[in-house]
N, CA, C and O atoms as CSV, one atom per row, in Angstrom:
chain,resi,resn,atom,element,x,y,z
A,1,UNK,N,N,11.322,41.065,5.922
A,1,UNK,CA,C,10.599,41.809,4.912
A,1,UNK,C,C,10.570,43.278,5.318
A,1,UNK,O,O,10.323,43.530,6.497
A,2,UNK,N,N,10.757,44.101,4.610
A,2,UNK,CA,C,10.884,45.490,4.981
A,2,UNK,C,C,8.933,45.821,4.291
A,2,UNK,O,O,8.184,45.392,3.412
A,3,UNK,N,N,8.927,47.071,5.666
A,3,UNK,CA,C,7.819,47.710,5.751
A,3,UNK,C,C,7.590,48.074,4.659
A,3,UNK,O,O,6.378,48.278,4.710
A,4,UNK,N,N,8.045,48.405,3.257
A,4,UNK,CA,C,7.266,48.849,2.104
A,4,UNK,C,C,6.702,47.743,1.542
A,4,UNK,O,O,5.614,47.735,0.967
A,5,UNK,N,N,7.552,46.647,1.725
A,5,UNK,CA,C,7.182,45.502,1.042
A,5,UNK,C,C,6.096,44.691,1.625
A,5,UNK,O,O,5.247,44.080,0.976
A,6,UNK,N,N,6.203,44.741,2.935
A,6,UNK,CA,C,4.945,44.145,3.563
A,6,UNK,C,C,3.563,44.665,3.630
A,6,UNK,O,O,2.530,43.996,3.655
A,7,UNK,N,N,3.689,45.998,3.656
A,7,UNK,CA,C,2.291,47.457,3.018
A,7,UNK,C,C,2.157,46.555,1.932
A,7,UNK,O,O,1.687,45.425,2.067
A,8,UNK,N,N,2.613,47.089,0.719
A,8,UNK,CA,C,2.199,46.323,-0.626
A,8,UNK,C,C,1.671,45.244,-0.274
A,8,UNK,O,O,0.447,45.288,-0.144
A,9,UNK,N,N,2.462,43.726,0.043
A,9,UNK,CA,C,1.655,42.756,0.333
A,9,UNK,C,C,0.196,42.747,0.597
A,9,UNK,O,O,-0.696,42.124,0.022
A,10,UNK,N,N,0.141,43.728,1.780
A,10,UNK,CA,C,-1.176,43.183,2.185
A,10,UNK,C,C,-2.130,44.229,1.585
A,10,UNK,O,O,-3.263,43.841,1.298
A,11,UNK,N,N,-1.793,45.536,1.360
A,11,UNK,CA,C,-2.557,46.300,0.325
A,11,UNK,C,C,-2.986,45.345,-1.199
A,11,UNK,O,O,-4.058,45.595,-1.750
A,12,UNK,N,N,-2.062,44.285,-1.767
A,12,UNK,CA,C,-2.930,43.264,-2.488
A,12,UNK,C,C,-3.601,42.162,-2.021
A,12,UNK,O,O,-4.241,41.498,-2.836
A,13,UNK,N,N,-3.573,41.767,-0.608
A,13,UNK,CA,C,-4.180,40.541,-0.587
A,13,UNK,C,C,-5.748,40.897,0.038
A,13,UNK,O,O,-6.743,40.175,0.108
A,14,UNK,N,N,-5.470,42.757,0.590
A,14,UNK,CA,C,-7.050,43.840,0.673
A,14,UNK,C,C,-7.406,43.360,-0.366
A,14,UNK,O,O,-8.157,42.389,-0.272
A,15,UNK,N,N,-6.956,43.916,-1.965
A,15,UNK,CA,C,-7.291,43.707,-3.066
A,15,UNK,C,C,-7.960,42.140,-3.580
A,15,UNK,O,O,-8.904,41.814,-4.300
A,16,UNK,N,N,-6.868,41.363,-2.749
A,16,UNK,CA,C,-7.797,39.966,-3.675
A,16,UNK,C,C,-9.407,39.433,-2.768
A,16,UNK,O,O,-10.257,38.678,-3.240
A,17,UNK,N,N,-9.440,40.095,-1.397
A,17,UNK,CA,C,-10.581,40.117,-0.512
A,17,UNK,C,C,-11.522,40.933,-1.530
A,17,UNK,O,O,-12.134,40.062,-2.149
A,18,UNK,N,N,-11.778,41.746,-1.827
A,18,UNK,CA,C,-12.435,42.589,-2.594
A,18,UNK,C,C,-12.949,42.328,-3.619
A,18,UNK,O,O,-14.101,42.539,-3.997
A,19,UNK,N,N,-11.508,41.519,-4.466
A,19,UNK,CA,C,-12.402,40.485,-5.896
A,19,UNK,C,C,-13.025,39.416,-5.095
A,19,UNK,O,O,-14.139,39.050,-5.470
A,20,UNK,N,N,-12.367,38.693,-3.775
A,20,UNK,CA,C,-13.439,37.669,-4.121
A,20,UNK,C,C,-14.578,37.668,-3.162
A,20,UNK,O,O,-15.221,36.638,-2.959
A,21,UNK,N,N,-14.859,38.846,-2.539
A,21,UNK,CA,C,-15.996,39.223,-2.386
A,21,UNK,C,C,-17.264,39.574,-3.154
A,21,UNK,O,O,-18.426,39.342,-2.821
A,22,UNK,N,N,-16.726,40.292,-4.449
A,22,UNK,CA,C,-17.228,40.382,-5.820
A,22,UNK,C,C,-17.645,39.562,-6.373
A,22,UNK,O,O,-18.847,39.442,-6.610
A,23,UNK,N,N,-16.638,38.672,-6.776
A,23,UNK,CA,C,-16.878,37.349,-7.237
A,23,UNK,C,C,-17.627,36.109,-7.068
A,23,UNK,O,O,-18.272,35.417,-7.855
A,24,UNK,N,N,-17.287,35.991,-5.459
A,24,UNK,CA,C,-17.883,34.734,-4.972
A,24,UNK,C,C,-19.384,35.098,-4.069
A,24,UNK,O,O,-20.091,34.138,-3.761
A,25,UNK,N,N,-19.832,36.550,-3.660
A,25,UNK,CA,C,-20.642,36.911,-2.764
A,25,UNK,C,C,-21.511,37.591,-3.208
A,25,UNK,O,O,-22.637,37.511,-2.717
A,26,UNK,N,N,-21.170,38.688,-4.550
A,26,UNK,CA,C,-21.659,39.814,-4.688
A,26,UNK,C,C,-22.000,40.679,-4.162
A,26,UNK,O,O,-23.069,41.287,-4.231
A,27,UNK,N,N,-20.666,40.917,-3.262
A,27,UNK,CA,C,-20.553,42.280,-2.598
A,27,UNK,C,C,-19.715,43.142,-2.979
A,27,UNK,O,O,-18.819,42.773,-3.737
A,28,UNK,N,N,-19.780,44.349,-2.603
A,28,UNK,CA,C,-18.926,45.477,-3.516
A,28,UNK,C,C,-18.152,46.289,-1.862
A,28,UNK,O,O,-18.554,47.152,-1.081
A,29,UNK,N,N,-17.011,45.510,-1.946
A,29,UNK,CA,C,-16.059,46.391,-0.482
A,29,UNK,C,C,-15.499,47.605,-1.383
A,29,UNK,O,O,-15.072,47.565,-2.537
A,30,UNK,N,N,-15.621,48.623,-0.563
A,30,UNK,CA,C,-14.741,49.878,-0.691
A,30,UNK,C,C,-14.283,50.402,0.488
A,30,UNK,O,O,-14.741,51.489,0.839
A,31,UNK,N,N,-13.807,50.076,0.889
A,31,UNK,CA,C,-12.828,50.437,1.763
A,31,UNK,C,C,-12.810,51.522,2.852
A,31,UNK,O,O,-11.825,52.065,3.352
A,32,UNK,N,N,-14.669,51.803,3.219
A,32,UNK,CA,C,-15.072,52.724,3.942
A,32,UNK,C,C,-15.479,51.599,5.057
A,32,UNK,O,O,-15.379,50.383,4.894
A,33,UNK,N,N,-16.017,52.342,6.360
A,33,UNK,CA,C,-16.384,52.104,7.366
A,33,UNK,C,C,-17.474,51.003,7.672
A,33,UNK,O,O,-17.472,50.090,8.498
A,34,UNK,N,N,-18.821,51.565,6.314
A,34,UNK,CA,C,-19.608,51.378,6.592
A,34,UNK,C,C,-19.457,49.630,5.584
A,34,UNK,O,O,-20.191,48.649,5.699
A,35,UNK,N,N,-18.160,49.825,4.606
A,35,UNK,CA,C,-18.233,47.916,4.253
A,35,UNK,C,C,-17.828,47.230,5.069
A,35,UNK,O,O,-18.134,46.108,4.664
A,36,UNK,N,N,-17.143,47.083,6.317
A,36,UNK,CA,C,-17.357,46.485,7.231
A,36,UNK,C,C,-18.544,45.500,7.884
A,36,UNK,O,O,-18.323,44.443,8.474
A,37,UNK,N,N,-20.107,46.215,7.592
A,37,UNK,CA,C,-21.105,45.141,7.950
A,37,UNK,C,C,-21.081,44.598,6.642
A,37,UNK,O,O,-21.373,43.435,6.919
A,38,UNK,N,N,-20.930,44.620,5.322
A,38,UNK,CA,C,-20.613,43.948,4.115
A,38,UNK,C,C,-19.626,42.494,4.740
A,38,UNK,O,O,-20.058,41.344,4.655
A,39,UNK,N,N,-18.664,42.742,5.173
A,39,UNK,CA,C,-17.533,41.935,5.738
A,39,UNK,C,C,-18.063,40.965,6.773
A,39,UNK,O,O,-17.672,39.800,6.705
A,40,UNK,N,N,-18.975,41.349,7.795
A,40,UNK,CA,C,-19.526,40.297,8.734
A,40,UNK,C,C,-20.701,39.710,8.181
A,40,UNK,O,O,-21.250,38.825,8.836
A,41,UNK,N,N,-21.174,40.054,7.091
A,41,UNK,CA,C,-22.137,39.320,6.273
A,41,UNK,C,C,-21.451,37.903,5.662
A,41,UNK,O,O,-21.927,36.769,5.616
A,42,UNK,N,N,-20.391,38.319,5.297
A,42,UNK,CA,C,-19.727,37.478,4.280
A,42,UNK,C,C,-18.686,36.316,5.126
A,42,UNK,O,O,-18.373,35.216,4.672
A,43,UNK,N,N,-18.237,36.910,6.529
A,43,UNK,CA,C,-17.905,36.199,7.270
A,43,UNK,C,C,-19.190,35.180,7.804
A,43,UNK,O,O,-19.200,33.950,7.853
A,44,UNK,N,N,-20.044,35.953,8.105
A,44,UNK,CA,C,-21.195,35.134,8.763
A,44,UNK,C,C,-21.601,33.932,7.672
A,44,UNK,O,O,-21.811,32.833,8.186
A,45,UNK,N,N,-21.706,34.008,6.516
A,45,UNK,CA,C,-21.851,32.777,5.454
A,45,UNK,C,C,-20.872,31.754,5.263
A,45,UNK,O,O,-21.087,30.612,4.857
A,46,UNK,N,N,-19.348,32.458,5.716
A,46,UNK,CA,C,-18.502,31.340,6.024
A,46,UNK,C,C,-18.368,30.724,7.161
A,46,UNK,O,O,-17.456,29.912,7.321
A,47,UNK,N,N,-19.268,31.018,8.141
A,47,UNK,CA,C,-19.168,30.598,9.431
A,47,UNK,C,C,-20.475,29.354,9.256
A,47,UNK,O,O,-20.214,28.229,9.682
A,48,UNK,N,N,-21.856,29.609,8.623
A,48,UNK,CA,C,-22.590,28.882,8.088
A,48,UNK,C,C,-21.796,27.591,7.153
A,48,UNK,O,O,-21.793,26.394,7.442
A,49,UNK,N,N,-21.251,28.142,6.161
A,49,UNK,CA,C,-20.768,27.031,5.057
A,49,UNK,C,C,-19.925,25.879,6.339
A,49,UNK,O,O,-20.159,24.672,6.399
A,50,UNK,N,N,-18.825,26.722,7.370
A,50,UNK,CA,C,-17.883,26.260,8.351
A,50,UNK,C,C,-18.349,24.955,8.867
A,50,UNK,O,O,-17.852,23.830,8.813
A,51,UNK,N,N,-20.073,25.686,9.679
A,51,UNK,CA,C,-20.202,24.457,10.126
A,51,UNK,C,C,-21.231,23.315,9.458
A,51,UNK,O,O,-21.702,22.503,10.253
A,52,UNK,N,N,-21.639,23.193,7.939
A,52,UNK,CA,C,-22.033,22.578,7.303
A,52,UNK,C,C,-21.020,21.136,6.763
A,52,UNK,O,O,-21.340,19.949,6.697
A,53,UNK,N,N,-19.693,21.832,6.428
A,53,UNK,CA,C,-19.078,21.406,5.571
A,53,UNK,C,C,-17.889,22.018,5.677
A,53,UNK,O,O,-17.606,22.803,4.773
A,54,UNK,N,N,-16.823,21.800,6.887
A,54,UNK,CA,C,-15.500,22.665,6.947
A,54,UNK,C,C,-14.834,22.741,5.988
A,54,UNK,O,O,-14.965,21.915,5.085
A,55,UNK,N,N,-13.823,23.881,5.909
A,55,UNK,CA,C,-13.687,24.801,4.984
A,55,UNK,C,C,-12.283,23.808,5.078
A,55,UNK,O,O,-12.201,23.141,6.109
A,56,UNK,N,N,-10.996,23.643,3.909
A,56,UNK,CA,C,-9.881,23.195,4.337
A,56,UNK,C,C,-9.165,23.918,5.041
A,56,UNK,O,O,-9.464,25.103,4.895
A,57,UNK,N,N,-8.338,23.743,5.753
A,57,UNK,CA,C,-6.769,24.457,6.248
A,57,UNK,C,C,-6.852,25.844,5.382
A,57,UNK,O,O,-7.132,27.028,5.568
A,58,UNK,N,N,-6.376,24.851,4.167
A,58,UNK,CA,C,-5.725,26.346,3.331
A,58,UNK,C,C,-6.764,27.325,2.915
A,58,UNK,O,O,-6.386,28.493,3.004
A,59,UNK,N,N,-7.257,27.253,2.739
A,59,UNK,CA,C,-9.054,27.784,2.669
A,59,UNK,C,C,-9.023,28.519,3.702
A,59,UNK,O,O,-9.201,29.732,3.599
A,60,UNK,N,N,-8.870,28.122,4.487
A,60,UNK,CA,C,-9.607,29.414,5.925
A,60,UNK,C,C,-7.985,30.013,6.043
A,60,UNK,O,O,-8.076,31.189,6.394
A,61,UNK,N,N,-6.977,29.738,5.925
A,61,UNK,CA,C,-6.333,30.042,5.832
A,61,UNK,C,C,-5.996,31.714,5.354
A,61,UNK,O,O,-5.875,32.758,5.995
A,62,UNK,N,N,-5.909,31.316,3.691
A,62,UNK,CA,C,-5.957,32.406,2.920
A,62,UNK,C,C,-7.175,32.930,3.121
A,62,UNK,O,O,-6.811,34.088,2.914
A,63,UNK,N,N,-8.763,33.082,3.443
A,63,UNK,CA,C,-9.834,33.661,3.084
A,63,UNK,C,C,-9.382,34.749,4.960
A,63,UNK,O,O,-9.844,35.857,5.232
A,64,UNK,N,N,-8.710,34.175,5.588
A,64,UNK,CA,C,-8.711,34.753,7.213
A,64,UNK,C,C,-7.681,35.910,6.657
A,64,UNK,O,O,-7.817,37.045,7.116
A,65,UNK,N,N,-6.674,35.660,5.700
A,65,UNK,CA,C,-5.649,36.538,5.589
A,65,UNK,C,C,-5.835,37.327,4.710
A,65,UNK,O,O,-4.971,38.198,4.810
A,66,UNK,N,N,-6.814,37.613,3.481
A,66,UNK,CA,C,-6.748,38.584,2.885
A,66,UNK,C,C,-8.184,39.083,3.356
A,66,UNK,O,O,-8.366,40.236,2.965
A,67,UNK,N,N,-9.159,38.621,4.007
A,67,UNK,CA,C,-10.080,39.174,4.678
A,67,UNK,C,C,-9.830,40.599,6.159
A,67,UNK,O,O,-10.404,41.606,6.574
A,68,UNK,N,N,-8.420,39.650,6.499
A,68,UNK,CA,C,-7.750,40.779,7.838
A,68,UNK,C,C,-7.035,41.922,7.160
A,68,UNK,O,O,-6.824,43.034,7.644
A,69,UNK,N,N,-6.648,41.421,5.809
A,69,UNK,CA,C,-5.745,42.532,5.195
A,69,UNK,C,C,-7.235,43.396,4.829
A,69,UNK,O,O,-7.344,44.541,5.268
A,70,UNK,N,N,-7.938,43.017,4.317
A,70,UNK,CA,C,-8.794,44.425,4.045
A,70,UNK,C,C,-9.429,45.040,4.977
A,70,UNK,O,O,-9.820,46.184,4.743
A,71,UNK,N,N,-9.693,44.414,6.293
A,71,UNK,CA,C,-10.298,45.346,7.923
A,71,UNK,C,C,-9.121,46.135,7.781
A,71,UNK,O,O,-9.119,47.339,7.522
A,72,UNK,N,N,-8.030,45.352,7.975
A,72,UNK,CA,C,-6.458,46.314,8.315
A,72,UNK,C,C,-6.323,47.840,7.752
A,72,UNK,O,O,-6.189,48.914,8.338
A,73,UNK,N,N,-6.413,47.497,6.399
A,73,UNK,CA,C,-6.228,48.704,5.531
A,73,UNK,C,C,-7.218,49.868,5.718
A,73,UNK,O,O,-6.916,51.058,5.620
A,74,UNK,N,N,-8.792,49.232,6.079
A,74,UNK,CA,C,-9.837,50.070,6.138
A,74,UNK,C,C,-9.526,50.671,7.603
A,74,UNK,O,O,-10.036,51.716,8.008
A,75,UNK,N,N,-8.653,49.907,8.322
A,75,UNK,CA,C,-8.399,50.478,9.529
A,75,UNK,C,C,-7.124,51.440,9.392
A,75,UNK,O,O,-7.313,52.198,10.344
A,76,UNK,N,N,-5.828,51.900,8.720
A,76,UNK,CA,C,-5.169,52.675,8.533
A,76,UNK,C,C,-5.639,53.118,7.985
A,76,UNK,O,O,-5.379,54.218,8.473
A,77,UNK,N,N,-6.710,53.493,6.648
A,77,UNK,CA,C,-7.326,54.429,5.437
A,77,UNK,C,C,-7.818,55.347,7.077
A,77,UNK,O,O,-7.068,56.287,7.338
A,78,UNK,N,N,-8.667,55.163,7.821
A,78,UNK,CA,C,-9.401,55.884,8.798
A,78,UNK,C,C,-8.993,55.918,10.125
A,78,UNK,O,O,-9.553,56.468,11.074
A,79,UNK,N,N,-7.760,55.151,10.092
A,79,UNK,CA,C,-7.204,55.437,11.986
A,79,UNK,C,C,-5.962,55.551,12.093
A,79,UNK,O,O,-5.505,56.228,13.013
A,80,UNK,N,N,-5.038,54.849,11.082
A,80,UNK,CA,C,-4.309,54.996,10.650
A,80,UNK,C,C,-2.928,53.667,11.221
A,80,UNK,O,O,-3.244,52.815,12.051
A,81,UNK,N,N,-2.154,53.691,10.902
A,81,UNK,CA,C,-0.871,52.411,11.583
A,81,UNK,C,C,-0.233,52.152,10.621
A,81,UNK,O,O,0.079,52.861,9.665
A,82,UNK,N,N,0.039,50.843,10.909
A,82,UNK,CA,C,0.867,50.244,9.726
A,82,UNK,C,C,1.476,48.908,10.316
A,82,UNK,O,O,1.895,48.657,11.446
A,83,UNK,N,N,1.359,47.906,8.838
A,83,UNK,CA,C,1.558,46.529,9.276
A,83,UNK,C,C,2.650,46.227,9.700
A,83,UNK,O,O,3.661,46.781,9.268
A,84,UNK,N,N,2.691,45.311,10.611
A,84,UNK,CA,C,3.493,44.396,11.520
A,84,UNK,C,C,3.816,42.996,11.344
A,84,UNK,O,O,2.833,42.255,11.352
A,85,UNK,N,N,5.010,42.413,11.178
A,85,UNK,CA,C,5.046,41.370,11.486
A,85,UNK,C,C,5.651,40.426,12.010
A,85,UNK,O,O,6.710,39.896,11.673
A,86,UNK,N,N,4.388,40.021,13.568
A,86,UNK,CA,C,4.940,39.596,14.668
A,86,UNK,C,C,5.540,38.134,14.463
A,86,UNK,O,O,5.015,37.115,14.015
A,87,UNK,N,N,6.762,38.370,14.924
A,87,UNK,CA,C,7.424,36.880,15.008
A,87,UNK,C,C,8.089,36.203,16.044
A,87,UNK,O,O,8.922,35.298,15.999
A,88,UNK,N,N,7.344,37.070,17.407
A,88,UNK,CA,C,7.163,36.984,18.894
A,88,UNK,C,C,7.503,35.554,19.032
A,88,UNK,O,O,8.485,35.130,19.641
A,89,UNK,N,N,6.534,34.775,18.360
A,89,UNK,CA,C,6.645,32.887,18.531
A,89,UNK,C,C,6.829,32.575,17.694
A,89,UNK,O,O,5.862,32.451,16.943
A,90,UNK,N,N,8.205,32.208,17.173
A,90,UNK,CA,C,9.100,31.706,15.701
A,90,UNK,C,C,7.763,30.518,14.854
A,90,UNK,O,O,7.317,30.718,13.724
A,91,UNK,N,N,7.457,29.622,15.546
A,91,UNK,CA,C,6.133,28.948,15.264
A,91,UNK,C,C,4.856,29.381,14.623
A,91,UNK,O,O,4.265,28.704,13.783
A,92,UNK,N,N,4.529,30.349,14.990
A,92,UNK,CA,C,3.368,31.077,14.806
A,92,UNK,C,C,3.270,32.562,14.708
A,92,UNK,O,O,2.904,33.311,15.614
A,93,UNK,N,N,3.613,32.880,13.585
A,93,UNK,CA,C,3.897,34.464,13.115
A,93,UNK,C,C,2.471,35.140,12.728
A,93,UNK,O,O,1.570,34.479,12.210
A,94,UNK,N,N,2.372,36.321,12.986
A,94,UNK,CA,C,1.046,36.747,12.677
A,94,UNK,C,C,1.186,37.905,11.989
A,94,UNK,O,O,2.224,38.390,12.440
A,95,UNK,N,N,0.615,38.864,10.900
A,95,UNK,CA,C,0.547,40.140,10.862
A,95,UNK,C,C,-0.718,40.400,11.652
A,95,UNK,O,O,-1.628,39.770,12.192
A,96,UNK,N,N,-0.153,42.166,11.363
A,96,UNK,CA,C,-1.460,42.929,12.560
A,96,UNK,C,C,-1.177,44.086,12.363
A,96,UNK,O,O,0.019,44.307,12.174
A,97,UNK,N,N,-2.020,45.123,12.331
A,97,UNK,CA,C,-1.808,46.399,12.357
A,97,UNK,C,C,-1.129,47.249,13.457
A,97,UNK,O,O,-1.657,47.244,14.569
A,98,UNK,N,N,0.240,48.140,13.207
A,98,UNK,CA,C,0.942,48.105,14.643
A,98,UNK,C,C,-0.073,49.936,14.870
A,98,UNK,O,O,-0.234,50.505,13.791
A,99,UNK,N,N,-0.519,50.523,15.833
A,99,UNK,CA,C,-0.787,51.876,16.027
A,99,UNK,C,C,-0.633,52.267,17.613
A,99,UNK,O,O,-1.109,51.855,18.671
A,100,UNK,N,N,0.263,53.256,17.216
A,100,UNK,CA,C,0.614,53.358,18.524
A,100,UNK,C,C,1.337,52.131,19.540
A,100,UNK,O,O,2.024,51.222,19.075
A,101,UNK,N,N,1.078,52.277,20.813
A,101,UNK,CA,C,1.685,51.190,21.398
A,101,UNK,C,C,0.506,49.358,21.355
A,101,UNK,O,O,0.645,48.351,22.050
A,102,UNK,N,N,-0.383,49.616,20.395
A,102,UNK,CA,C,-1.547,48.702,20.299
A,102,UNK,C,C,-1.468,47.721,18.891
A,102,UNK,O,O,-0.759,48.152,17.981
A,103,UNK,N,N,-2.181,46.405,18.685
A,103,UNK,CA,C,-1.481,45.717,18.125
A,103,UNK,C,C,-2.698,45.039,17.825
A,103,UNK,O,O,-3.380,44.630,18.766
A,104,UNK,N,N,-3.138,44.826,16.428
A,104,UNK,CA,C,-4.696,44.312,16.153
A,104,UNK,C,C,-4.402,43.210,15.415
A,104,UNK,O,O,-3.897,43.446,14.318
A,105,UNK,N,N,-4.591,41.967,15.736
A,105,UNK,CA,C,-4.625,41.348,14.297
A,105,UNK,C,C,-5.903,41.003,14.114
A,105,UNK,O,O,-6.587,40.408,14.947
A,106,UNK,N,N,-6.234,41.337,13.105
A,106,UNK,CA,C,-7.631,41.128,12.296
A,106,UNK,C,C,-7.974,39.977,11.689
A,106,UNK,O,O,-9.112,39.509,11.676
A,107,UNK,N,N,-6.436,39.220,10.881
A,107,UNK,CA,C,-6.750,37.788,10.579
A,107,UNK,C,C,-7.330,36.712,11.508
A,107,UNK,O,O,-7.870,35.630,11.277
A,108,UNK,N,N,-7.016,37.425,12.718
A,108,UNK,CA,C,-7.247,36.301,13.764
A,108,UNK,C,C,-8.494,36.451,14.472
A,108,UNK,O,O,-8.927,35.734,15.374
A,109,UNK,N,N,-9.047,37.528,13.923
A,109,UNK,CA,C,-10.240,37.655,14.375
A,109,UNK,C,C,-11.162,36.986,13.359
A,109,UNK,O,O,-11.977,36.244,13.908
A,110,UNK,N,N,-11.268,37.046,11.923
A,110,UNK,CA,C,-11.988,36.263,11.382
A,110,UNK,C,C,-12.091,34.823,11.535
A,110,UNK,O,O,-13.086,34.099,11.476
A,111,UNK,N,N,-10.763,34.525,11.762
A,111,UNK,CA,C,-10.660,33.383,12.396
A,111,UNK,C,C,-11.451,32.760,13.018
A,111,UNK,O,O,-11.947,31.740,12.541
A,112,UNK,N,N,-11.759,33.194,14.190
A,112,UNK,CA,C,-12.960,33.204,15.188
A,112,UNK,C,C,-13.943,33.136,14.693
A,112,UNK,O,O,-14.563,32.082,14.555
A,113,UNK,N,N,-14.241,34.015,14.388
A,113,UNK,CA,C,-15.797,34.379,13.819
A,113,UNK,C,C,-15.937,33.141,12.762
A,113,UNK,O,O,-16.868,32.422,13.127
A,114,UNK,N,N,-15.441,32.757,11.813
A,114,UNK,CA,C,-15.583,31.419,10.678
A,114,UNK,C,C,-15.729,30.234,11.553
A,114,UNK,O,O,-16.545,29.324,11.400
A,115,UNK,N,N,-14.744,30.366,12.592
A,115,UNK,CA,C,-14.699,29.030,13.034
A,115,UNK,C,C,-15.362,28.728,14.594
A,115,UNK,O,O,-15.678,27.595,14.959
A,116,UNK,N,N,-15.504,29.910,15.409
A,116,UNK,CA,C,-15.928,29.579,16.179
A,116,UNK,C,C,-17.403,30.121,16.939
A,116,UNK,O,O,-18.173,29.390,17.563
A,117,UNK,N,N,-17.578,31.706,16.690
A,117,UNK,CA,C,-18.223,32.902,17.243
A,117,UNK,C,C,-18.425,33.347,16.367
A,117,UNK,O,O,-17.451,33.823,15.784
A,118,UNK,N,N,-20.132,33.518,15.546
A,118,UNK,CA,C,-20.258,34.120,14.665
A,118,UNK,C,C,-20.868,35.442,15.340
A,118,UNK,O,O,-20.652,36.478,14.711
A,119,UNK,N,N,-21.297,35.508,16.039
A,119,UNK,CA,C,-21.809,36.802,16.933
A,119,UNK,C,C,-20.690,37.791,16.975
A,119,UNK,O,O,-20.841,39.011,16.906
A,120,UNK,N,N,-19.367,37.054,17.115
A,120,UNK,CA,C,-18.792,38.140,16.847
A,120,UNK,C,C,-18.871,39.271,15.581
A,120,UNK,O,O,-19.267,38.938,14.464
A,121,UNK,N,N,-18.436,40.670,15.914
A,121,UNK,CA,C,-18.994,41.685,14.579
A,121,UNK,C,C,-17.459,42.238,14.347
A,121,UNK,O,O,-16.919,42.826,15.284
A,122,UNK,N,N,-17.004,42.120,13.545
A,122,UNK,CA,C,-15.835,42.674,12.880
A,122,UNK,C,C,-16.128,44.082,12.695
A,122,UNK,O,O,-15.134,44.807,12.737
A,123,UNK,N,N,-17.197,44.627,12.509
A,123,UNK,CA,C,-17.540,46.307,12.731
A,123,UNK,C,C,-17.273,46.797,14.486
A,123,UNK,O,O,-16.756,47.790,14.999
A,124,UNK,N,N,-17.831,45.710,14.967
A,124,UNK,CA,C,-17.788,46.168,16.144
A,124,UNK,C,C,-16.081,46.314,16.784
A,124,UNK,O,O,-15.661,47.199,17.529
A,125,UNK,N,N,-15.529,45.467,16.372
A,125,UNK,CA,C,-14.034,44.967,16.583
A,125,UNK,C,C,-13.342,46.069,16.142
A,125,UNK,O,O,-12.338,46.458,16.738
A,126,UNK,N,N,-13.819,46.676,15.048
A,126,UNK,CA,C,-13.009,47.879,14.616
A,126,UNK,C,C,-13.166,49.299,15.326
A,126,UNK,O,O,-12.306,50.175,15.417
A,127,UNK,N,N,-14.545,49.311,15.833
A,127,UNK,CA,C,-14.683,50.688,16.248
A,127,UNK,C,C,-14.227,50.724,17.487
A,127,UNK,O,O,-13.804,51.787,17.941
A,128,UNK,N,N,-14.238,49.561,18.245
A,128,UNK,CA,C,-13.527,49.648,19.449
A,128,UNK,C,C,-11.882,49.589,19.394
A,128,UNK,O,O,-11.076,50.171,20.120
A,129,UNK,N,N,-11.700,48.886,18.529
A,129,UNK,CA,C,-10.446,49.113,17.860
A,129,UNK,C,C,-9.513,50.593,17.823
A,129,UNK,O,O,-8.469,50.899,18.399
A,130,UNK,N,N,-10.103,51.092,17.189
A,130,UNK,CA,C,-10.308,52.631,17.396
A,130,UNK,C,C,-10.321,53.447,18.383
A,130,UNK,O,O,-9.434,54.262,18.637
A,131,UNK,N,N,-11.566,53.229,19.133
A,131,UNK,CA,C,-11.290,53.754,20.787
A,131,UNK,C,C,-10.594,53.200,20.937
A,131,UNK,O,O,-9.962,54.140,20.456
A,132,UNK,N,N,-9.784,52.383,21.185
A,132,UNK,CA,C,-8.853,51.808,21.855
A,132,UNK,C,C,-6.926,52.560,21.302
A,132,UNK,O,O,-5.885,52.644,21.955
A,133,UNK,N,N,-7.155,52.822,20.325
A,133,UNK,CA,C,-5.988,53.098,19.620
A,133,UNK,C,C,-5.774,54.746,19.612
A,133,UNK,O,O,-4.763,55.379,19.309
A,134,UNK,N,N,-7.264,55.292,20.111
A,134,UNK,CA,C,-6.799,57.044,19.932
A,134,UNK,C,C,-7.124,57.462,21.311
A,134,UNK,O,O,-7.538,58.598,21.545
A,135,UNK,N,N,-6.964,56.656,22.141
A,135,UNK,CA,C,-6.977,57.044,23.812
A,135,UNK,C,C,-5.898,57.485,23.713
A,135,UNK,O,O,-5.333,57.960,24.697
């Protein structure tokens, strides 16, 4: 997949995080800094629903991947990079934001947080993110 095409991609699947944040949460992401604690709110309720009543495969699936696409983007809108996609382990391919010589994947952090660590903070993940990327 060439880099324009994979931008687009995930610049819509930001987009479908956004409707169904709207939709299903009634939250309003824009793509600033501060929707980020919006984002660990909404993670934190799927981490609740998670361990009530697991979510399917494909379910956490897609909600991990267009949830990372919108940290991602909010993370190039303000730090800047551009998506990657690692296919390091033919098995298990990941996108991630590439910046600099540093390499974030964000899907895989919600991941976590839904399924395992809700303490984890996806705000927090980003700002260190950040320090980490403009050292």
């Amino acid at each position: 997949m060439q880099s324009q095409e994979l931008s687009t991609l995930m610049q819509q699947s930001a987009a479908d995080a956004v409707g169904y944040a709207a939709e299903q949460h009634q939250l309003t992401l824009d793509y600033s800094l501060d929707s980020l604690h919006q984002v660990d709110q909404l993670l934190s309720r799927l981490h609740q629903d998670q361990q009530s009543k697991p979510h399917s495969s494909e379910l956490l699936f897609t909600l991990c991947n267009i949830i990372g696409a919108y940290i991602g983007e909010v993370f190039i809108r303000h730090v800047g990079g551009q998506w990657q996609n690692n296919t390091a382990d033919e098995s298990a391919p990941y996108m991630a934001v590439g910046f600099g010589d540093k390499e974030f994947p964000f899907a895989s952090v919600c991941y976590h947080k839904i399924v395992n660590h809700d303490s984890i903070s996806l705000q927090d993940y980003l700002r260190q993110a950040r320090e980490n990327a403009t050292q």
